[in-house]
C-alpha positions in Angstrom: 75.1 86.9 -110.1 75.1 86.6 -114.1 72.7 86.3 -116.6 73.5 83.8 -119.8 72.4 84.9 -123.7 72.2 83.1 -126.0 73.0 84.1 -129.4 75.3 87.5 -130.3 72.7 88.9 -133.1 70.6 91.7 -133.0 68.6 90.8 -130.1 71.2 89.0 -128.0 73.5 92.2 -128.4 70.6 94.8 -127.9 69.5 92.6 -124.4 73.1 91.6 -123.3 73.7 95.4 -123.0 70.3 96.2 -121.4 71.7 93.9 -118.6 75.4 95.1 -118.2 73.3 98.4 -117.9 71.8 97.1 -115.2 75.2 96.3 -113.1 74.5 92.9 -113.7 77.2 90.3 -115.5 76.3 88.8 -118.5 77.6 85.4 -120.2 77.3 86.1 -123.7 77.1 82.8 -125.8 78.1 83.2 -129.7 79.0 79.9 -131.6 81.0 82.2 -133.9 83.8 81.5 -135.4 83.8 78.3 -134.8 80.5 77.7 -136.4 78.5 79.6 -138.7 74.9 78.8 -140.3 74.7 79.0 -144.0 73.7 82.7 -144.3 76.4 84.1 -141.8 79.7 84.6 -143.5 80.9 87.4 -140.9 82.8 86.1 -137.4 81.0 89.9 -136.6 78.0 89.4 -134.1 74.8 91.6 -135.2 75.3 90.2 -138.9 72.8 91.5 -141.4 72.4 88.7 -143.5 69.4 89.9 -145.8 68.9 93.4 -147.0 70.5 96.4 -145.2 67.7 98.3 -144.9 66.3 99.6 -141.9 62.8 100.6 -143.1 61.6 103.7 -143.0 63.3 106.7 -140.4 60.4 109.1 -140.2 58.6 108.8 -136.6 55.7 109.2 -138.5 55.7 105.8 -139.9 55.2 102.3 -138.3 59.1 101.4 -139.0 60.5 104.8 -137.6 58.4 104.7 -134.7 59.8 101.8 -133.4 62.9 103.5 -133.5 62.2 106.4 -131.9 60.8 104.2 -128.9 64.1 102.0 -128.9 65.6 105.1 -128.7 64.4 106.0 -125.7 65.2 103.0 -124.6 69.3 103.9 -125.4 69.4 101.3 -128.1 72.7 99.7 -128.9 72.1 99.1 -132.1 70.5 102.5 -133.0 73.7 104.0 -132.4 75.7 101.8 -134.7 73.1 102.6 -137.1 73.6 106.3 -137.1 77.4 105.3 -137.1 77.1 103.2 -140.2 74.1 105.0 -142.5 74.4 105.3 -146.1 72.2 107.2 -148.0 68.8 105.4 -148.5 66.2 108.5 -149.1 63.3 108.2 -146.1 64.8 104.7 -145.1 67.5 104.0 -142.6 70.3 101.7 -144.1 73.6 101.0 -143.2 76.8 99.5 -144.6 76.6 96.3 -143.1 80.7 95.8 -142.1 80.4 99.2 -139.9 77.3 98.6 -138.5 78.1 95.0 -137.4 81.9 96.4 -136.5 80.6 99.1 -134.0 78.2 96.6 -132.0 81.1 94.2 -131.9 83.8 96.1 -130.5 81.1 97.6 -127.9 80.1 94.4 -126.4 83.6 93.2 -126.2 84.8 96.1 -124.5 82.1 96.1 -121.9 83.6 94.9 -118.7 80.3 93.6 -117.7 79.9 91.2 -120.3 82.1 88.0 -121.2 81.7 86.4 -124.7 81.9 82.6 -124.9 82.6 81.3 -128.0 80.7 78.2 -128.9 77.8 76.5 -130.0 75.6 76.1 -126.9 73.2 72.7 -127.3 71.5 72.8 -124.3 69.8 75.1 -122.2 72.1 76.4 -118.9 70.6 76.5 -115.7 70.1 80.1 -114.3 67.7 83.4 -116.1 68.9 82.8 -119.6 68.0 85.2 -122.7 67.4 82.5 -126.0 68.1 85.2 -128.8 69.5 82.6 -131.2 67.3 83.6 -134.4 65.6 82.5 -136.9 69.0 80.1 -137.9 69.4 78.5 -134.7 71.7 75.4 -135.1 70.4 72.3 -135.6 71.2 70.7 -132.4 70.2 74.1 -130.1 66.8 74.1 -132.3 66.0 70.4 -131.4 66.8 71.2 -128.0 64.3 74.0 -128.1 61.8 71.6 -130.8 62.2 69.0 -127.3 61.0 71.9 -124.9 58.5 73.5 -127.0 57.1 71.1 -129.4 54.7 74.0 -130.9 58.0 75.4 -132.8 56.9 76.4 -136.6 59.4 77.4 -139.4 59.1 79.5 -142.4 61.6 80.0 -145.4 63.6 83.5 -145.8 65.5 85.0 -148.5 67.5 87.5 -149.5 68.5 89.6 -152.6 71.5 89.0 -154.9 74.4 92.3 -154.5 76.3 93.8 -157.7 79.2 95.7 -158.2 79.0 99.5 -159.4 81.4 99.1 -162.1 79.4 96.6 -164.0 76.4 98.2 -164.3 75.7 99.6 -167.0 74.6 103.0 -166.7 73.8 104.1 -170.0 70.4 102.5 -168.9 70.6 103.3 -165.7 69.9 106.7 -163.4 69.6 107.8 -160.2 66.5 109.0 -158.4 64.5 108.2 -155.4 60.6 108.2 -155.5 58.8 111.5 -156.0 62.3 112.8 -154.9 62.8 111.9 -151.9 66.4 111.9 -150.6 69.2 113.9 -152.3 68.2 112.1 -155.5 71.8 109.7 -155.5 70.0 107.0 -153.0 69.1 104.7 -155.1 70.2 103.5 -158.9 67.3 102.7 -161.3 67.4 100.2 -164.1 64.0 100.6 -166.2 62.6 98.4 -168.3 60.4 99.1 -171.3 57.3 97.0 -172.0 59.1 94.3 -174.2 62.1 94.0 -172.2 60.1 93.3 -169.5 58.6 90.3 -171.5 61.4 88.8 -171.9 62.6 89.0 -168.4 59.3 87.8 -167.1 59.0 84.9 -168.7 62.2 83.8 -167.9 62.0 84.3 -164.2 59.0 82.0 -163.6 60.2 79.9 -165.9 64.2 79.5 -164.5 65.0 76.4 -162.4 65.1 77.1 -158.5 67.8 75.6 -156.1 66.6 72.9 -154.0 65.3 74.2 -150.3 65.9 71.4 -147.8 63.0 70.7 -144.9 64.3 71.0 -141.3 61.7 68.8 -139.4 58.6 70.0 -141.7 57.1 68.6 -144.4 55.4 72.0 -145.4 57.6 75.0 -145.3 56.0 78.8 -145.4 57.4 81.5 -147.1 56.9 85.2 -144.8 55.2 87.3 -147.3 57.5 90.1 -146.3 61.0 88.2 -147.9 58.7 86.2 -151.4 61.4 85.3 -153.4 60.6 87.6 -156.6 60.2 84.1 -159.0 57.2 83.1 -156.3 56.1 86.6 -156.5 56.0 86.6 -160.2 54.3 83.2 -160.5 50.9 85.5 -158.7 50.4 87.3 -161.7 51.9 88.7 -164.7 51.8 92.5 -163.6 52.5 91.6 -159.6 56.0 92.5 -159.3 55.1 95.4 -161.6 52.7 96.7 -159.3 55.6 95.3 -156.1 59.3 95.9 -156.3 59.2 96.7 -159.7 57.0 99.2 -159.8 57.9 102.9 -161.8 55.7 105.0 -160.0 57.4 108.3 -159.4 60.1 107.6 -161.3 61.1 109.5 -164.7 63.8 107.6 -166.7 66.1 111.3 -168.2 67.0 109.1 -171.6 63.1 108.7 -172.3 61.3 111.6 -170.4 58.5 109.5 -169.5 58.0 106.4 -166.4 59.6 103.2 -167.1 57.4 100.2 -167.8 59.3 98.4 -164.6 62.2 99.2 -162.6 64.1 97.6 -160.4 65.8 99.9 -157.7 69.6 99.5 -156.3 70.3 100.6 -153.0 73.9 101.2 -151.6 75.5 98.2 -150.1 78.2 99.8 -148.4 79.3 103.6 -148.0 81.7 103.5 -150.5 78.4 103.1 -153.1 80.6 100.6 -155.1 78.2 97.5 -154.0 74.4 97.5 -154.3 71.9 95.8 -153.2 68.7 94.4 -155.7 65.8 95.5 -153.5 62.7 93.5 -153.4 64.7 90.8 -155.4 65.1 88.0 -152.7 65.5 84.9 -154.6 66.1 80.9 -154.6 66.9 80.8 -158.3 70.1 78.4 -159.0 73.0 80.9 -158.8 73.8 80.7 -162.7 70.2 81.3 -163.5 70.4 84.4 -161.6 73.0 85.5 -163.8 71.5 84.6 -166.5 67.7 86.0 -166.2 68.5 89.2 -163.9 71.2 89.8 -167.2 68.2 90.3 -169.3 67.6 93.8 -167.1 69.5 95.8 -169.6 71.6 97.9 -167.0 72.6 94.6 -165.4 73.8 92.6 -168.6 77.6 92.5 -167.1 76.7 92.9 -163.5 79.0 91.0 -161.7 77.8 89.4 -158.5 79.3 89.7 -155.1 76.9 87.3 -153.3 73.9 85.9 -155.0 70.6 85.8 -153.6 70.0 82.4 -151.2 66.9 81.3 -149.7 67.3 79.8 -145.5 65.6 78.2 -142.8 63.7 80.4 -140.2 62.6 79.3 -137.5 60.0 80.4 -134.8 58.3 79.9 -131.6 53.8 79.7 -131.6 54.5 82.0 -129.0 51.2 82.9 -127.5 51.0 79.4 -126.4 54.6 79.7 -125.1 55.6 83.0 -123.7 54.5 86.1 -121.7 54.3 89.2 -122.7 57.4 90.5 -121.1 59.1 87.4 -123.2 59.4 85.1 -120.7 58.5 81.7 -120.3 55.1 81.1 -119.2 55.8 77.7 -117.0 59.8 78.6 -116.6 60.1 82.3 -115.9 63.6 82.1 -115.8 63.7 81.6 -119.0 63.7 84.7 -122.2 62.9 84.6 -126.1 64.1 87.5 -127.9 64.8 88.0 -131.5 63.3 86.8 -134.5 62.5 83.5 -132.8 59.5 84.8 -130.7 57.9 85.5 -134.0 58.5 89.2 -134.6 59.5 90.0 -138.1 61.9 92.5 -138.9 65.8 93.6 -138.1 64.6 96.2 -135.4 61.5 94.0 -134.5 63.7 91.4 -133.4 66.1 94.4 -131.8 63.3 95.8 -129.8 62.6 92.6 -128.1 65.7 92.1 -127.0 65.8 95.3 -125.5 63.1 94.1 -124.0 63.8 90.9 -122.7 66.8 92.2 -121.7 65.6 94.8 -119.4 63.0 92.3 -117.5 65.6 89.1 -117.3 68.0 92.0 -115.2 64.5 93.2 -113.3 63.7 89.6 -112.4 67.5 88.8 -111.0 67.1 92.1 -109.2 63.5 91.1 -107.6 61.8 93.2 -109.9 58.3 93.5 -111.9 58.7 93.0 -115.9 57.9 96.3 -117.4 54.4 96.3 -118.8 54.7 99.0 -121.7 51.7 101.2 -122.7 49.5 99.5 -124.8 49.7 102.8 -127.5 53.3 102.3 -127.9 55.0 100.0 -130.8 57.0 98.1 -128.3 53.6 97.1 -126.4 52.1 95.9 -129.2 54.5 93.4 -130.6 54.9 92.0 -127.1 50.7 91.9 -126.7 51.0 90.1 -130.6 53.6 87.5 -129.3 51.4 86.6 -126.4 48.4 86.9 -127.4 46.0 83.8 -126.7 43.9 84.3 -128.7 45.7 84.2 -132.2 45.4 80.6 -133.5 47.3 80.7 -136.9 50.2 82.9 -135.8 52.6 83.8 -138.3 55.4 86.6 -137.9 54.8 90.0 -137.4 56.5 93.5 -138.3 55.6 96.8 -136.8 52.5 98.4 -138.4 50.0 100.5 -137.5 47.3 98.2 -137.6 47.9 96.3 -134.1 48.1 99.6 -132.1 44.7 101.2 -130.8 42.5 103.1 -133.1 43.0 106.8 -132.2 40.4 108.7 -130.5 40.1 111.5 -132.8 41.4 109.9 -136.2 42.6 111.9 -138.7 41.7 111.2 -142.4 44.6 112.4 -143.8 47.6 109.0 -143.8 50.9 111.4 -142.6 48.5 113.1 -139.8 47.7 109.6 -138.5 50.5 108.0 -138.6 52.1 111.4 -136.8 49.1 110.9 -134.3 49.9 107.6 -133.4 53.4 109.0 -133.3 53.0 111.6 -130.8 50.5 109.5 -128.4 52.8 106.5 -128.3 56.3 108.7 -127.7 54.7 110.7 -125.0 53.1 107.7 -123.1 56.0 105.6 -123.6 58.1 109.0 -122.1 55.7 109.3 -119.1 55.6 105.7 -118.2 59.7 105.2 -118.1 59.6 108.3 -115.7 57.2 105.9 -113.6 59.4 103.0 -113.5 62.5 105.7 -113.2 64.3 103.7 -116.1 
């Protein structure tokens, strides 16, 4: 007996080693390197191909939490996270290379789990785990459109990455927010009130490359990845009060807070890449030379990969799939990954921890876990299947879907530690229950 996945990203990784786990084999189907989708350069599986950011590693926040719970849950991925971290202050980031390096070489040395390489067009017979993104192929996405005619698609980008060397830094310093980290996790370029100006105008004014339609006529942009020239275009001050924003930040060659700043993070652990946070773009790639070169620490940045705009492409899953990720009219059948409509690196990890674990529990004749409804894991999978939702759109872990607290503390850090606590030690007591 074997289970096929689909799909050797986050989620098919994270729920094709939930099943070897399990004793059970798995056919792991990657169309790598044969094919690649515009955004995926690596022949690594578990390519990050926007920021390399984890969010935020404190339990205490929506972001960490999750983590925590996938930790209990011996998360694949979480391990080559702690391999690969580079230093990102309270947020969990990784150079990309090591990260997708370690979950490669652990998947192909699993004797449980066979990779075939190839771009998979139809749907096999047998439980099956679909964890083939939000840049399924063509072919495998009309497939799915043919199956599921409800499918929706949204636009995604991500943020242009400089070299070290070319930054001047002479305007530039190194700080995290209200020092946080050990103060070398992220590289600020400030701006004073004029030479933001300039650079504003010229970023809702620069010409955009063309984004072509994939069977809509309407495409959405996720709020959580705005290209920073849509952002702009909201307001003159909204990427000043967004990813630009100087709040506790002190630039040492002025001794007072920038007007704007835009923050570098480390691409890589060598620190001699960094990433432009908050600056996912569509501009034309010499117009992002051009009107980010009006930052004055980045007027000789050189660019090792400029900021692109892609195709995502998701699932109305509440009118499609069960809380446990499964198919309501085919239960043989599993979503996972960004596809089922969570938003998010470990989002789309965490369900296919998920959808791992029940597709080995349904081979084996088993119930699909049904997670505590105060735990971050619950609540994505009650979000993805919920009925009721009519205008669903893609959702991240935040407190905001879990249940209010009984005893809610005013204070932010004391609730989100509340939530913290009641979610780890349910989730803890109910994995005892089901002995997994």
């Amino acid at each position: 007996m074997f289970i096929n996945v689909i799909g050797a990203g986050l989620a098919g990784c994270e729920a094709a080693y939930q099943i070897a786990k399990q004793g059970i084999e798995v056919r792991l189907f990657e169309m790598k390197p044969q094919k690649k989708s515009p955004a995926h350069k690596s022949d690594l599986f578990s390519e990050l191909v926007c920021s390399n950011s984890f969010k935020a590693d404190r339990a205490s926040s929506a972001a960490g939490l999750l983590k925590e719970e996938m930790r209990l849950l011996d998360s694949l991925l979480l391990k080559a996270a702690d391999t690969a971290r580079v230093p990102a202050g309270g947020a969990l980031a990784v150079d990309r290379d090591i990260f997708a390096q370690y979950v490669t070489d652990n998947i192909k040395s699993n004797p449980l789990i066979t990779v075939i390489s190839g771009e998979v067009t139809e749907i096999p017979d047998g439980v099956t785990v679909i964890a083939t993104g939000p840049l399924t192929s063509d072919d495998f996405a009309k497939t799915i459109y043919s199956r599921f005619s409800t499918a929706l698609s949204f636009y995604d980008a991500a943020a242009p990455i400089v070299t070290l060397d070319s930054i001047d830094m002479s305007r530039a310093f190194f700080e995290s927010r209200y020092g946080k980290g050990d103060g070398t996790d992220y590289l600020n370029c400030p701006m004073n009130k004029a030479e933001y100006e300039v650079f504003y105008e010229a970023l809702v004014n620069a010409e955009r490359a063309p984004v072509h339609d994939f069977d809509v006529r309407d495409p959405k942009v996720y709020e959580g990845c705005m290209p920073i020239e849509v952002m702009a275009q909201r307001g003159h001050d909204t990427i000043r009060f967004g990813p630009m924003k100087p709040v506790g930040l002190t630039d040492p060659n002025t001794g007072h807070r920038p007007w704007a700043v835009l923050q570098l993070r480390k691409e890589n652990s060598n620190g001699t890449m960094f990433n432009m946070v908050g600056f996912q773009t569509n501009l034309k790639f010499p117009e992002q030379k051009r009107v980010f070169g009006l930052i004055p620490a980045l007027k000789n940045a050189q660019f090792v990969r400029y900021g692109v705009m892609h195709r995502n492409t998701f699932l109305d899953s509440p009118r499609v799939l069960n809380s446990d990720y499964s198919v309501k009219d085919e239960p043989r059948l599993f979503f996972a990954g960004q596809i089922t409509g969570v938003e998010g690196y470990m989002e789309s990890a965490s369900s296919g921890i998920i959808a791992g674990i029940n597709a080995a529990r349904r081979v084996k004749g088993e119930c699909s876990l049904e997670l505590p409804s105060t735990t971050m894991l619950g609540c994505l999978s009650s979000y993805i299947s919920d009925e009721s939702v009519r205008d669903f759109q893609p959702m991240g872990a935040n407190f905001g879907i879990m249940p209010e607290l009984q005893n809610r503390p005013r204070d932010k850090k004391e609730r989100g530690q509340a939530y913290a606590d009641r979610s780890l030690n349910d989730l803890k007591l109910y994995l005892e229950s089901v002995r997994l």
